[in-house]
mmCIF entry with sequence, helices, sheets and N, C-alpha, C, O atoms, coordinates in Angstrom:
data_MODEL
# 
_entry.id   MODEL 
# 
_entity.id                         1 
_entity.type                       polymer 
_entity.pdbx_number_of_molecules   1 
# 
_entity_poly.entity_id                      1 
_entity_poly.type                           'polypeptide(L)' 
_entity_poly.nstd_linkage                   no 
_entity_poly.nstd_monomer                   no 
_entity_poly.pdbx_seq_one_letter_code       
;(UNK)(UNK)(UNK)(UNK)(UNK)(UNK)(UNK)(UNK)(UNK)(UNK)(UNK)(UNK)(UNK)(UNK)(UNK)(UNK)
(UNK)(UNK)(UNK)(UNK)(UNK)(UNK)(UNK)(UNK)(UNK)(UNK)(UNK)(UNK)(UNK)(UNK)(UNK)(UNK)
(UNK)(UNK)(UNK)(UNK)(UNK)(UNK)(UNK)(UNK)(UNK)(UNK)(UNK)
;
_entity_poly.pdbx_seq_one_letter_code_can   XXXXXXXXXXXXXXXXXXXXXXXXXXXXXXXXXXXXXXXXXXX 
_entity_poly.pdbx_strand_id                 A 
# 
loop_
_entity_poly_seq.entity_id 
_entity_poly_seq.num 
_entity_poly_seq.mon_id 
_entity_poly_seq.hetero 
1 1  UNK n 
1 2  UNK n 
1 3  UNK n 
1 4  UNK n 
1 5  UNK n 
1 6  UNK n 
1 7  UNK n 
1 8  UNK n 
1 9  UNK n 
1 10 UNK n 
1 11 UNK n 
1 12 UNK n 
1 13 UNK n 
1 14 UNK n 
1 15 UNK n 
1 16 UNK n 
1 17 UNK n 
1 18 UNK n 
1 19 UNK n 
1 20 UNK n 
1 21 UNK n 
1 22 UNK n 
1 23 UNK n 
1 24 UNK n 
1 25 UNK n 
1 26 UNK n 
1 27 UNK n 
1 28 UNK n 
1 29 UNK n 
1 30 UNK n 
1 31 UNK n 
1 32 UNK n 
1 33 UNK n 
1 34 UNK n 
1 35 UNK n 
1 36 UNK n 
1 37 UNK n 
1 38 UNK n 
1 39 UNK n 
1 40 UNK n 
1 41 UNK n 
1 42 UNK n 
1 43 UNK n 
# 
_struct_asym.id          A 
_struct_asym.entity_id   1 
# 
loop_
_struct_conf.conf_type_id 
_struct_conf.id 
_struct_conf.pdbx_PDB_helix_id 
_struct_conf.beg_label_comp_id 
_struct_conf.beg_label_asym_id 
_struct_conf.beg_label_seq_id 
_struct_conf.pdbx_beg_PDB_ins_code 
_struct_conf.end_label_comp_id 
_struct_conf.end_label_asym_id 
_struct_conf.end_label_seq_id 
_struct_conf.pdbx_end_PDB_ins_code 
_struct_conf.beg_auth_comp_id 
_struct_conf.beg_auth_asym_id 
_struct_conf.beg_auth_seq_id 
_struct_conf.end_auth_comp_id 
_struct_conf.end_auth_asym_id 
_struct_conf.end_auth_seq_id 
_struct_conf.pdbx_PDB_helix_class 
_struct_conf.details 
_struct_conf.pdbx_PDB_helix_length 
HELX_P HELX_P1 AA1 UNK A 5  ? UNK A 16 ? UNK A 5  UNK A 16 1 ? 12 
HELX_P HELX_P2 AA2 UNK A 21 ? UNK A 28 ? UNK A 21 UNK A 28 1 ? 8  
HELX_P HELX_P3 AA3 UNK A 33 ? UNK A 42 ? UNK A 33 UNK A 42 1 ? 10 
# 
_struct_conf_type.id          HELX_P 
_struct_conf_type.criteria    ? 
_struct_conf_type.reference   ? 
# 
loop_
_atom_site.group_PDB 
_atom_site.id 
_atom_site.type_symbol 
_atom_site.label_atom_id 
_atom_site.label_alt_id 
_atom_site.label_comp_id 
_atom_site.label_asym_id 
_atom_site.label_entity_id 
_atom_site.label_seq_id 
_atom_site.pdbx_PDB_ins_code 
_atom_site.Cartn_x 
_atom_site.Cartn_y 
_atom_site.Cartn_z 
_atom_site.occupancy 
_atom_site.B_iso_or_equiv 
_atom_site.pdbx_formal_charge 
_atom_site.auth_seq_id 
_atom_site.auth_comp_id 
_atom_site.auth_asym_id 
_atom_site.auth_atom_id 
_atom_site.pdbx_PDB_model_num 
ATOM 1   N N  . UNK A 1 1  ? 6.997  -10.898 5.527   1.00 0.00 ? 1  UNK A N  1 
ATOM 2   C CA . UNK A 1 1  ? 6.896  -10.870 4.080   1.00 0.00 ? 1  UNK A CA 1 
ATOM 3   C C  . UNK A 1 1  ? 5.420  -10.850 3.690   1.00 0.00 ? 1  UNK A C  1 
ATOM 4   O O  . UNK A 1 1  ? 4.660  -11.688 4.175   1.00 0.00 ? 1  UNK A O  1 
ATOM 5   N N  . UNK A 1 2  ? 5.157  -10.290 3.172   1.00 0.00 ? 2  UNK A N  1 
ATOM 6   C CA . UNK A 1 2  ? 4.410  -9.770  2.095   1.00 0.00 ? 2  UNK A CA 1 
ATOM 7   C C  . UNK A 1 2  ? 3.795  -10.419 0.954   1.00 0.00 ? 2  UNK A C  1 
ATOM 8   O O  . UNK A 1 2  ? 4.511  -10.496 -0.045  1.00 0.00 ? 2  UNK A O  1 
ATOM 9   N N  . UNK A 1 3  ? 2.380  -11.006 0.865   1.00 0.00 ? 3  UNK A N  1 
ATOM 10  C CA . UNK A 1 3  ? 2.250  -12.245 -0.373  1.00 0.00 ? 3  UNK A CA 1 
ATOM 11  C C  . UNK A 1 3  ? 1.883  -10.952 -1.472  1.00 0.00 ? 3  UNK A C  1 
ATOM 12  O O  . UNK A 1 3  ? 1.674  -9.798  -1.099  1.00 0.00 ? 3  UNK A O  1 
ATOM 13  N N  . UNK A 1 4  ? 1.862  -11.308 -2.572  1.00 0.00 ? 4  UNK A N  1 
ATOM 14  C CA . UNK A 1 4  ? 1.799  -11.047 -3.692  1.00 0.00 ? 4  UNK A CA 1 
ATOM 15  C C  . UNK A 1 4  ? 0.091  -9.542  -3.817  1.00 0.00 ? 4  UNK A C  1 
ATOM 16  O O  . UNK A 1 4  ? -0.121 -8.367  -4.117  1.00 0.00 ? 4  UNK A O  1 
ATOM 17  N N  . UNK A 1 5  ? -0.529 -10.639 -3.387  1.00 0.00 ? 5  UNK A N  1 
ATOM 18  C CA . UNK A 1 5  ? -1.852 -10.359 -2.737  1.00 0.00 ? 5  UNK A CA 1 
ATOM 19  C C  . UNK A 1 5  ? -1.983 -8.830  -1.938  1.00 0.00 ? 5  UNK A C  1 
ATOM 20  O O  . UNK A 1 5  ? -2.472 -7.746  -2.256  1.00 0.00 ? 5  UNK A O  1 
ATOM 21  N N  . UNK A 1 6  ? -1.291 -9.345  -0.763  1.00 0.00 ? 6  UNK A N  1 
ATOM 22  C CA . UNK A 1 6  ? -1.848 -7.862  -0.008  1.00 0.00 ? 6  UNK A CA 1 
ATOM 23  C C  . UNK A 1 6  ? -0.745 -7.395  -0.838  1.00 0.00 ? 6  UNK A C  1 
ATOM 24  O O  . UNK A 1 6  ? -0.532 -6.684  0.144   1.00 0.00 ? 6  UNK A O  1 
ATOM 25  N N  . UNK A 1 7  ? 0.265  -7.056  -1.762  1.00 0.00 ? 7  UNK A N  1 
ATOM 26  C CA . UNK A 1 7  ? 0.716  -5.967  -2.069  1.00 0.00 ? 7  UNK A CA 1 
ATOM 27  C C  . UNK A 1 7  ? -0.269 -4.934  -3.057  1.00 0.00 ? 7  UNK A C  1 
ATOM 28  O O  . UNK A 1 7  ? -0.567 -3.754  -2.872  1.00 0.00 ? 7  UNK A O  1 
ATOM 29  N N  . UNK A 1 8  ? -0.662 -5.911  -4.225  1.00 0.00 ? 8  UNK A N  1 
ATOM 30  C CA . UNK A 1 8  ? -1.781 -5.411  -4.613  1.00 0.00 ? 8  UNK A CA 1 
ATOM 31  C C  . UNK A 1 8  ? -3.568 -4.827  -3.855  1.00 0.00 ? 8  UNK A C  1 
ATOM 32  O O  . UNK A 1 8  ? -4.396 -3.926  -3.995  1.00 0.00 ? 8  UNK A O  1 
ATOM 33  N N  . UNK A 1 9  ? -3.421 -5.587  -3.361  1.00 0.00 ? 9  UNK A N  1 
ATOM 34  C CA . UNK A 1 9  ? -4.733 -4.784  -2.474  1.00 0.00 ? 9  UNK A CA 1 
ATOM 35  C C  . UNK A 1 9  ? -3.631 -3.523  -1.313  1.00 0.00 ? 9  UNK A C  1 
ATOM 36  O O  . UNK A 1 9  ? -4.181 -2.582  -0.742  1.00 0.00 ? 9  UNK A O  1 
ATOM 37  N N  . UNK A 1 10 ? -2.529 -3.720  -1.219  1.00 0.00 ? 10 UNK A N  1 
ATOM 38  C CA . UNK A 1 10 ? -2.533 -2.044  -0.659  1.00 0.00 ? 10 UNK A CA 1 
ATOM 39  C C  . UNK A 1 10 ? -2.168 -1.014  -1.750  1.00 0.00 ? 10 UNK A C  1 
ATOM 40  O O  . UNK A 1 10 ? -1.977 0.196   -1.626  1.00 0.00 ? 10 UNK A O  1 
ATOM 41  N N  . UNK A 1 11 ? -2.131 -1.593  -2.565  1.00 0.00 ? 11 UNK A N  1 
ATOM 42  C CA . UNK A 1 11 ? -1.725 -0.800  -4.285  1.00 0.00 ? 11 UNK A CA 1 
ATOM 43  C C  . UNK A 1 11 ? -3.238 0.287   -4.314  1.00 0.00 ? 11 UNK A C  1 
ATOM 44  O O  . UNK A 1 11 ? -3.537 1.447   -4.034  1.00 0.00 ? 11 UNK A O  1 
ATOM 45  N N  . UNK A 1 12 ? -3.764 -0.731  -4.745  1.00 0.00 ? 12 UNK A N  1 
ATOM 46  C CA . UNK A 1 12 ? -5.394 -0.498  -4.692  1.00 0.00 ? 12 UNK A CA 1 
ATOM 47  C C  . UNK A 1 12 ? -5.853 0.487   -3.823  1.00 0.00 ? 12 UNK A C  1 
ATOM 48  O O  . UNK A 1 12 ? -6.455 1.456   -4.285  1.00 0.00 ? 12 UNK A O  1 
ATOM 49  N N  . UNK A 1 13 ? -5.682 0.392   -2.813  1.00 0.00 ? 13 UNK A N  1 
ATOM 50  C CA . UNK A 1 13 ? -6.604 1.293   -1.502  1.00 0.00 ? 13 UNK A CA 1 
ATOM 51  C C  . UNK A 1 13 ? -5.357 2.401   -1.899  1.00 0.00 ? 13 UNK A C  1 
ATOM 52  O O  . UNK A 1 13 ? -5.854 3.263   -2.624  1.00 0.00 ? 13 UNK A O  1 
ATOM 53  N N  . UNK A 1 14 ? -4.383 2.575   -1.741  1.00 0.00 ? 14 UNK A N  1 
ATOM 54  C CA . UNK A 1 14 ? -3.624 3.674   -2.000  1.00 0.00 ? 14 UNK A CA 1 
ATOM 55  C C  . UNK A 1 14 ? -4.369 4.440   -2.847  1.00 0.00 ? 14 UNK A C  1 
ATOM 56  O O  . UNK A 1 14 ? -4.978 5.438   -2.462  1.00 0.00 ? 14 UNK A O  1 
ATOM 57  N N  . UNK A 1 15 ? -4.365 3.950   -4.255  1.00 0.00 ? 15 UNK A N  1 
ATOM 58  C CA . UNK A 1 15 ? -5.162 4.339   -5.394  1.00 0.00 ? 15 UNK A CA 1 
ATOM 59  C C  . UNK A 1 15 ? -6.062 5.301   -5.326  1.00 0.00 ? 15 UNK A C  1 
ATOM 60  O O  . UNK A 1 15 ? -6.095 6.498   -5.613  1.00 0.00 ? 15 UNK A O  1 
ATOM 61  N N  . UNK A 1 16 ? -7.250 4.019   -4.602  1.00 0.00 ? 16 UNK A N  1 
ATOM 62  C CA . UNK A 1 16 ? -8.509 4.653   -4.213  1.00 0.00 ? 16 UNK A CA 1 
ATOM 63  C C  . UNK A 1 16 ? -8.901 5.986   -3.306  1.00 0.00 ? 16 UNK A C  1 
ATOM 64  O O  . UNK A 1 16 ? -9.811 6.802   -3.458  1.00 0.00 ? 16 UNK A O  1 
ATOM 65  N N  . UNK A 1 17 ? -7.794 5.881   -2.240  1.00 0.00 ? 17 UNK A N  1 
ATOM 66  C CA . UNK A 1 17 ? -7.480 6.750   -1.226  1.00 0.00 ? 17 UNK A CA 1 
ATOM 67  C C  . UNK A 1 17 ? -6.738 8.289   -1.436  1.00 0.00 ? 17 UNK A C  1 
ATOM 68  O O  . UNK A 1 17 ? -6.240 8.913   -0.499  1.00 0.00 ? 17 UNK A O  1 
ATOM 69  N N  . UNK A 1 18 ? -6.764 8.694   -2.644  1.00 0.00 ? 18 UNK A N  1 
ATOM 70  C CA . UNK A 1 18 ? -6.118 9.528   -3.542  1.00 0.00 ? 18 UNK A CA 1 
ATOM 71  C C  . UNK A 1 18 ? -4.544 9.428   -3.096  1.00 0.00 ? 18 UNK A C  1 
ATOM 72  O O  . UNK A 1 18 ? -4.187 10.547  -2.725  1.00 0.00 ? 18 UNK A O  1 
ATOM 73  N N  . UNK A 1 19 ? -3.668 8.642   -3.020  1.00 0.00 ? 19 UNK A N  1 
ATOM 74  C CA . UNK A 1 19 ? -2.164 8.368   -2.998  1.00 0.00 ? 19 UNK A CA 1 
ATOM 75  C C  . UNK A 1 19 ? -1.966 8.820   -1.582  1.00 0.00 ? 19 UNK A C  1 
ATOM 76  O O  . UNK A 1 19 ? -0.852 9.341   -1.535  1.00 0.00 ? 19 UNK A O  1 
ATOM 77  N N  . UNK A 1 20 ? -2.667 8.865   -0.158  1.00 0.00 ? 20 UNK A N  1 
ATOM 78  C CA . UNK A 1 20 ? -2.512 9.145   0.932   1.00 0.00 ? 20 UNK A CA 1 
ATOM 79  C C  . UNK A 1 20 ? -1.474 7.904   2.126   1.00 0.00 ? 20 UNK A C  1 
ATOM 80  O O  . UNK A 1 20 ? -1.930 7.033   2.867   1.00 0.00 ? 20 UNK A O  1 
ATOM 81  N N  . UNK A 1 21 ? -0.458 8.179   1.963   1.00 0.00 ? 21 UNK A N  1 
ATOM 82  C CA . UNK A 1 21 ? -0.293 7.329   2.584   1.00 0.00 ? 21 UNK A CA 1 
ATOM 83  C C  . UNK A 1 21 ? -0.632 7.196   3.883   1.00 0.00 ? 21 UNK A C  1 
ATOM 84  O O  . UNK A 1 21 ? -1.048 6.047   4.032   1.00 0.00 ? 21 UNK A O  1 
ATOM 85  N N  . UNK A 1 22 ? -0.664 7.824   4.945   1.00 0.00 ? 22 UNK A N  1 
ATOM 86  C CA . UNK A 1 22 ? -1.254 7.174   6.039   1.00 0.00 ? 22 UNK A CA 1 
ATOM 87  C C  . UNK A 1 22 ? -2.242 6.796   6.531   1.00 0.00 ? 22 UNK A C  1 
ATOM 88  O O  . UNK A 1 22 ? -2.414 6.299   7.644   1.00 0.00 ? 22 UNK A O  1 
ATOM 89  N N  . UNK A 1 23 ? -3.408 7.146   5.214   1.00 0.00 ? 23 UNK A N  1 
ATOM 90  C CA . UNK A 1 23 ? -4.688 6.865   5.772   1.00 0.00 ? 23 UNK A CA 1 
ATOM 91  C C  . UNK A 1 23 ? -4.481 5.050   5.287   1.00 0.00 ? 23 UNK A C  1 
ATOM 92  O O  . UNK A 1 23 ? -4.782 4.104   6.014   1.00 0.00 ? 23 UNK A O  1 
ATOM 93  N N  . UNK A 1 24 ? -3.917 4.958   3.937   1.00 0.00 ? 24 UNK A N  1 
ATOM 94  C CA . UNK A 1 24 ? -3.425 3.656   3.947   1.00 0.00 ? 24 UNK A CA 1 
ATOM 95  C C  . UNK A 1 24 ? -2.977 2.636   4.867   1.00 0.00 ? 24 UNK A C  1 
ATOM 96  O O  . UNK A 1 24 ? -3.476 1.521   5.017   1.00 0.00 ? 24 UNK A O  1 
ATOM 97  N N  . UNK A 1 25 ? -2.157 3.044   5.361   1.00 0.00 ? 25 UNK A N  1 
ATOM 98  C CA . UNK A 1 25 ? -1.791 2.353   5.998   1.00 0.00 ? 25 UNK A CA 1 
ATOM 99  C C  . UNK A 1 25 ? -2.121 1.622   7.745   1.00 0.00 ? 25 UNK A C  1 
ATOM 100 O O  . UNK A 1 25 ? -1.960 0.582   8.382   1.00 0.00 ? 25 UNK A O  1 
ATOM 101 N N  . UNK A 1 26 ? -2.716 3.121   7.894   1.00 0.00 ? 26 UNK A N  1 
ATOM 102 C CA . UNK A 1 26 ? -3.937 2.751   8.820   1.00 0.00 ? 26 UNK A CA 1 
ATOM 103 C C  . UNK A 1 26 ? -5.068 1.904   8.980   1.00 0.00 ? 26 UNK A C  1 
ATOM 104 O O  . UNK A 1 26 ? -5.446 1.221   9.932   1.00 0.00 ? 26 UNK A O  1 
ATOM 105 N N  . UNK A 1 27 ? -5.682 2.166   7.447   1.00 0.00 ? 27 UNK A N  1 
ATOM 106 C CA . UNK A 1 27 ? -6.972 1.245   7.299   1.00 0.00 ? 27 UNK A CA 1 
ATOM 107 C C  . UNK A 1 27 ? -6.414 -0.191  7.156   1.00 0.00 ? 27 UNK A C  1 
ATOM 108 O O  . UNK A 1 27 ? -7.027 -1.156  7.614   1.00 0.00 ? 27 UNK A O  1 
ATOM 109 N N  . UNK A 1 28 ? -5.018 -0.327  6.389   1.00 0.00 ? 28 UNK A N  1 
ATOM 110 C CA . UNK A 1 28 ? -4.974 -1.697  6.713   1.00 0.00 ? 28 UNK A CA 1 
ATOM 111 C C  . UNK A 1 28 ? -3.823 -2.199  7.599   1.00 0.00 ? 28 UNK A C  1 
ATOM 112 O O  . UNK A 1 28 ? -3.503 -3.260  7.064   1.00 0.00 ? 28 UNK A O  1 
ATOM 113 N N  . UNK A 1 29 ? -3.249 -2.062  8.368   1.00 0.00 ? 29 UNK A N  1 
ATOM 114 C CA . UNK A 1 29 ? -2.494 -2.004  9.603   1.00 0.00 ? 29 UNK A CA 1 
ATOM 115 C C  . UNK A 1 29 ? -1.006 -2.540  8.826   1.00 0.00 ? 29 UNK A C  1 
ATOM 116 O O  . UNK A 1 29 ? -0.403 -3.482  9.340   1.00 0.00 ? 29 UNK A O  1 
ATOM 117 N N  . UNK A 1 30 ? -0.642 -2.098  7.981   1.00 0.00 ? 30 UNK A N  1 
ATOM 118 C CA . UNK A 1 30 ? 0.479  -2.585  6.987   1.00 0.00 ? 30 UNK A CA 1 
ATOM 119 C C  . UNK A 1 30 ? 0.569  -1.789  5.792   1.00 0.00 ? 30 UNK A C  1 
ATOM 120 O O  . UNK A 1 30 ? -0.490 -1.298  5.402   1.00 0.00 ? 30 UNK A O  1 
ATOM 121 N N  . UNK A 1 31 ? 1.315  -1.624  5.318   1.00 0.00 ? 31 UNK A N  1 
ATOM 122 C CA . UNK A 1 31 ? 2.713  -1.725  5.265   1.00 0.00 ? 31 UNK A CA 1 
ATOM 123 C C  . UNK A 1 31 ? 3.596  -0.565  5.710   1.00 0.00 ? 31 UNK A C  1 
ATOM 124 O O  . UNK A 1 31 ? 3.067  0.494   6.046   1.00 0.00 ? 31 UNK A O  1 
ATOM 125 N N  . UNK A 1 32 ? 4.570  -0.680  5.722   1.00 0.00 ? 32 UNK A N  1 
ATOM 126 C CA . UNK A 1 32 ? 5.245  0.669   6.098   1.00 0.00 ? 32 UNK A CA 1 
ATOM 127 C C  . UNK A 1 32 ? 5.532  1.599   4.985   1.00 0.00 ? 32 UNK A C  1 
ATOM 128 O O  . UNK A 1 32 ? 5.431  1.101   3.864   1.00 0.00 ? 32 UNK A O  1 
ATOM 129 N N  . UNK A 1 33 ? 5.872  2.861   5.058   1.00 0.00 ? 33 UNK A N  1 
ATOM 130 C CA . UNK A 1 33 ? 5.955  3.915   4.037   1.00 0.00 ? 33 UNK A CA 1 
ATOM 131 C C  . UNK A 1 33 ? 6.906  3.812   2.600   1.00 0.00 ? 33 UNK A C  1 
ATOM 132 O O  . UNK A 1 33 ? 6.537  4.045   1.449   1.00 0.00 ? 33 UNK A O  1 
ATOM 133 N N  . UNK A 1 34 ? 8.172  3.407   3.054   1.00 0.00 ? 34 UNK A N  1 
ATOM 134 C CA . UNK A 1 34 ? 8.974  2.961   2.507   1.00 0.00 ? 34 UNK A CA 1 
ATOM 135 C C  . UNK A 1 34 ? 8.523  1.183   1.563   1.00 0.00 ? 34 UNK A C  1 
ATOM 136 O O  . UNK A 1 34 ? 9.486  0.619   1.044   1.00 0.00 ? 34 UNK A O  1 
ATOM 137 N N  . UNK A 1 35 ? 7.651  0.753   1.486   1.00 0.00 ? 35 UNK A N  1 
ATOM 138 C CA . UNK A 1 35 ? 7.117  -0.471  1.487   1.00 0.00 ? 35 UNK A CA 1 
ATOM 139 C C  . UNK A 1 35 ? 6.377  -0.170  0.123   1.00 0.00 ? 35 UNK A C  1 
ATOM 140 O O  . UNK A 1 35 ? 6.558  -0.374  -1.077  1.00 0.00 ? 35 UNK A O  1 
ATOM 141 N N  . UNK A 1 36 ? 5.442  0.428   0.956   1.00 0.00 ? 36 UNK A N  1 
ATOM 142 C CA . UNK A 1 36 ? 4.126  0.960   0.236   1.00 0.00 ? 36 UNK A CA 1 
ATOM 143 C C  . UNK A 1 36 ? 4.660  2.003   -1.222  1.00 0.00 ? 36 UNK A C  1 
ATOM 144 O O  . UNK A 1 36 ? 4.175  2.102   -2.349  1.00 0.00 ? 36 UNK A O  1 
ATOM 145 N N  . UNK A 1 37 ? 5.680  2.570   -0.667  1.00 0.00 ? 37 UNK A N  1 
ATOM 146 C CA . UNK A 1 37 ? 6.148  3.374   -2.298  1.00 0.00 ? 37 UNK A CA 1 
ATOM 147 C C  . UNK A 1 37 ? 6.592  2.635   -2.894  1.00 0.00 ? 37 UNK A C  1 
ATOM 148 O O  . UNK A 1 37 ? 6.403  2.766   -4.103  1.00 0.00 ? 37 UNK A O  1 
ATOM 149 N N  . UNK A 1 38 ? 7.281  1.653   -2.510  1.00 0.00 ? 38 UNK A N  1 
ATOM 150 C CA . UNK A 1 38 ? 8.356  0.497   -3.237  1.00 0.00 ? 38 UNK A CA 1 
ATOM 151 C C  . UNK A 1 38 ? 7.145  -0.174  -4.113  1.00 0.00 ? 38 UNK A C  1 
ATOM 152 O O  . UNK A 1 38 ? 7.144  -0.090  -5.341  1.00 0.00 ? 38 UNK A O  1 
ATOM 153 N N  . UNK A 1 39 ? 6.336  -0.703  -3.540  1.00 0.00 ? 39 UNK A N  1 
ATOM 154 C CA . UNK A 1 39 ? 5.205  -1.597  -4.457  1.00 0.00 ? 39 UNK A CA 1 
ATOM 155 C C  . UNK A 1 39 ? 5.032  -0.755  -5.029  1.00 0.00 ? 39 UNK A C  1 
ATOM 156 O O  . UNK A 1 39 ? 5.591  -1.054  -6.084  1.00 0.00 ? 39 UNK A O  1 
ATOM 157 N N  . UNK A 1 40 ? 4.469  0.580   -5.203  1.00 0.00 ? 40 UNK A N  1 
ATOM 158 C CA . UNK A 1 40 ? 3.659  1.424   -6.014  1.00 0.00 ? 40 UNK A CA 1 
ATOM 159 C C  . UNK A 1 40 ? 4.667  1.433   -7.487  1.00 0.00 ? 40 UNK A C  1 
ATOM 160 O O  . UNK A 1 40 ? 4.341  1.319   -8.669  1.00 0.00 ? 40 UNK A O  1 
ATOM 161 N N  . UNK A 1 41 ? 5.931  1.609   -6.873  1.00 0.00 ? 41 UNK A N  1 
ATOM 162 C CA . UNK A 1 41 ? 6.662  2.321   -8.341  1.00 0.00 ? 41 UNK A CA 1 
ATOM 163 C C  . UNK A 1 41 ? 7.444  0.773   -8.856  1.00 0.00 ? 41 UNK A C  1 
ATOM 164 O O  . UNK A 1 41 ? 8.338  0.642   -9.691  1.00 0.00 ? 41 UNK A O  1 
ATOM 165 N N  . UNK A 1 42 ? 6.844  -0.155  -8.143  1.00 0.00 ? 42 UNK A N  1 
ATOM 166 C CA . UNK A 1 42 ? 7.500  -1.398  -9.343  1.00 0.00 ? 42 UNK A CA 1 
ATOM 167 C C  . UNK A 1 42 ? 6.455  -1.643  -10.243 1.00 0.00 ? 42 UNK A C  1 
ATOM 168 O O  . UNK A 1 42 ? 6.704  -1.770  -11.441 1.00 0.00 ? 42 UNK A O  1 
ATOM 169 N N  . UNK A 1 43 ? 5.042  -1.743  -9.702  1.00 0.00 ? 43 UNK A N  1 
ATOM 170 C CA . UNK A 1 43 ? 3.655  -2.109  -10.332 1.00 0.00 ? 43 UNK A CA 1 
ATOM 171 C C  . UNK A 1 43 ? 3.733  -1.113  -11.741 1.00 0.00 ? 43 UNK A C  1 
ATOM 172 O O  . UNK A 1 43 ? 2.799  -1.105  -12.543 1.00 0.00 ? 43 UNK A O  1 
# 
């Protein structure tokens, strides 16, 4: 599970990263794809 925290900081780097997910998820060794969209489209 997932604190509150890193969901927003992988929100963020997504962001920053022009919406790439795997460079995301690379740079920060988390979350998975399915994860990472889920946070995006509740935020």
């Amino acid at each position: 599970m997932f604190s509150y925290e890193d969901r927003i900081r992988a929100v963020k780097l997504y962001i920053k990263l022009e919406k790439r997910l795997g460079a995301t998820i690379r740079q920060l060794g988390y979350p998975t794809k399915n994860s990472l969209i889920g946070w995006c489209e509740s935020n």
